[in-house]
N, C-alpha and C positions, 0 to 999 in steps of 0.2 A: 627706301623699301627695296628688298630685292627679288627680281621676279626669279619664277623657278625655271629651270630650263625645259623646253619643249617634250624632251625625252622620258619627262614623267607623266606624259598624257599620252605615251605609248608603252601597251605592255604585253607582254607573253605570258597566257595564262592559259591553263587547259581547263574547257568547259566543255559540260555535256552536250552533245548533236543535238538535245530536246530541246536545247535553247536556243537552237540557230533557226534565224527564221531569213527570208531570201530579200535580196535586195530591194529599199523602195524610190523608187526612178518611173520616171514614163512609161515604158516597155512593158517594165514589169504587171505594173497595173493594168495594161489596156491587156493586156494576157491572162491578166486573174491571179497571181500568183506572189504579188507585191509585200513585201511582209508577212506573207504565209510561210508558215513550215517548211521546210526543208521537204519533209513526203507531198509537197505541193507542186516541187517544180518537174517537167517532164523528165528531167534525165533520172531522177528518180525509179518512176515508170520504163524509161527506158534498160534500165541496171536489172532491173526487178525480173523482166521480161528476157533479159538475157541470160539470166542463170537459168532458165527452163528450154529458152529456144532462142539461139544467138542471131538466126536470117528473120525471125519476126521482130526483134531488138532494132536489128539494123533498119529495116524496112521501115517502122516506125518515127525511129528516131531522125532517117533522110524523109519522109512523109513533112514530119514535122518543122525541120530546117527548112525545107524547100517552101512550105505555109509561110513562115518568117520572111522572105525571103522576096518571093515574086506575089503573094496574095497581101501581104501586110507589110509591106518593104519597110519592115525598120532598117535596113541601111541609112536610112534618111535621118536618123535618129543618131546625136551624138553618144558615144562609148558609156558620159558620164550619164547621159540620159538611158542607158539598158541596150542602146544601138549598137551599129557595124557599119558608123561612118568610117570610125578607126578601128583596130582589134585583129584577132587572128583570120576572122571571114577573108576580110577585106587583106589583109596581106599576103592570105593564100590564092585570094583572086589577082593579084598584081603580080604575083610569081608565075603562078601560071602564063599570064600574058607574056611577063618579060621571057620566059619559053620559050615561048614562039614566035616572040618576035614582033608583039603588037604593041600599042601603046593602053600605058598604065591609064585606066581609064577611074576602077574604082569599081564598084559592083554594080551602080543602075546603070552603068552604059557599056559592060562587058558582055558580052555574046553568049547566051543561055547556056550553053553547051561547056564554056569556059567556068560560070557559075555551079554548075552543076556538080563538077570534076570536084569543085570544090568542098562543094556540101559534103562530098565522098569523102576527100580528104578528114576534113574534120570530125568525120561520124567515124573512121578508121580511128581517128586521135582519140577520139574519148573511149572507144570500146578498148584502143590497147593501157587507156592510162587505168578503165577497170580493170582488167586482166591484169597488171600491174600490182596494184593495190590488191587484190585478191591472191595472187600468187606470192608476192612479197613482203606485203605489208607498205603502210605507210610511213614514210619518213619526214618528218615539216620543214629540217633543213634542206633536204634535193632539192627543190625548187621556188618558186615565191612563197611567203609565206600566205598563209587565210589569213584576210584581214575582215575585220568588223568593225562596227562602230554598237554602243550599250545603249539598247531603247526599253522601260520598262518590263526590266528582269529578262529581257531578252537578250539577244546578239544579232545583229543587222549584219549579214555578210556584203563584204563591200565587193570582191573578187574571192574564186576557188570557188564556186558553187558545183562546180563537179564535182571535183576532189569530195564536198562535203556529204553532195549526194550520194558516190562509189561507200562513204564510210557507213553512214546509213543505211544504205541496202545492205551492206559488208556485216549489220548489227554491232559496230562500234559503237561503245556508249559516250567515248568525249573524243576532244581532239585539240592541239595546242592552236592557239592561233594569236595573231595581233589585233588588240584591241587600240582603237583609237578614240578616243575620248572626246578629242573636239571635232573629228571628222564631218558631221552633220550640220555644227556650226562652222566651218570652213566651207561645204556646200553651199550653203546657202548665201554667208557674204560673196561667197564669187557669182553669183545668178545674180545679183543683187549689184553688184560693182563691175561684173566681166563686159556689158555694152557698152557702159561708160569709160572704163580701159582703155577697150577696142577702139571706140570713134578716135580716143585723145592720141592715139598711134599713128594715126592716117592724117 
């Protein structure tokens, strides 16, 4: 019998923004926003907010990171779990550090001050990548692609939740992305096998 190759349970297909619902992991749930909509997630609100008034956008949006951050520390939380044990948080707080000359510590044991700068950085990132997309348009090849995984007539975004959000505010009605098919069942056998891995490594 021959099996088919991997590359057919990945695809590029452009679907409507109404089908994109937000990733569901940890984070996302204890946030409220777990498989909800796309107009669910705050950068949403944040986007929305800045086409009227760009210093109440920002002030929200760093409000809101900084909640995440020091009152709800998903850093604690791994990347695949909706966290910022890994991800851009956290390597914009190591950069920072290595700046100035301190040790890469991670974000619960970097120096408020150093976190913070951060939060900055990142709220600057998403506001130029909307100004972006608004002034240019979108393009799927510049940089990673959306990916999702198909959950009952929906789409699960796996990463881009910004990008998908800027498009929605933007009133774009689809958007190409990668679908992955077995994504959800590859989640799952690794939570299910990745302790058992671990230990037989050590």
């Amino acid at each position: 019998m021959q099996h088919r190759p991997l590359v057919q349970f990945v695809r590029q297909v452009e679907v409507p923004l109404a089908s994109l619902r937000c990733n569901i992991n940890r984070v996302a749930s204890l946030q409220g926003f777990g498989g909800q909509p796309i107009s669910e997630l705050p950068a949403c609100r944040a986007f929305a907010l800045y086409l009227d008034d760009p210093q109440a956008a920002r002030q929200f949006f760093t409000e809101w990171l900084t909640e995440q951050v020091f009152r709800r520390e998903i850093w604690r939380y791994s990347k695949r779990d909706g966290g910022m044990a890994t991800g851009s948080m956290r390597r914009a707080v190591n950069a920072l550090q290595r700046d100035r000359g301190l040790v890469e510590t991670g974000i619960g044991q970097a120096p408020r001050p150093i976190v913070e700068e951060a939060i900055a950085e990142r709220v600057r990132y998403y506001f130029t990548l909307f100004e972006s997309i608004r002034s240019v348009g979108f393009e799927p090849g510049r940089g990673p692609r959306i990916r999702c995984w198909p959950r009952r007539g929906t789409r699960v975004l796996i990463n881009g939740h910004h990008r998908a959000a800027a498009l929605h505010v933007l009133r774009h009605q689809s958007v190409e992305v990668e679908v992955h098919y077995l994504y959800r069942m590859l989640v799952l056998v690794d939570r299910w096998t990745g302790p058992w891995r671990r230990a037989r490594r050590q």
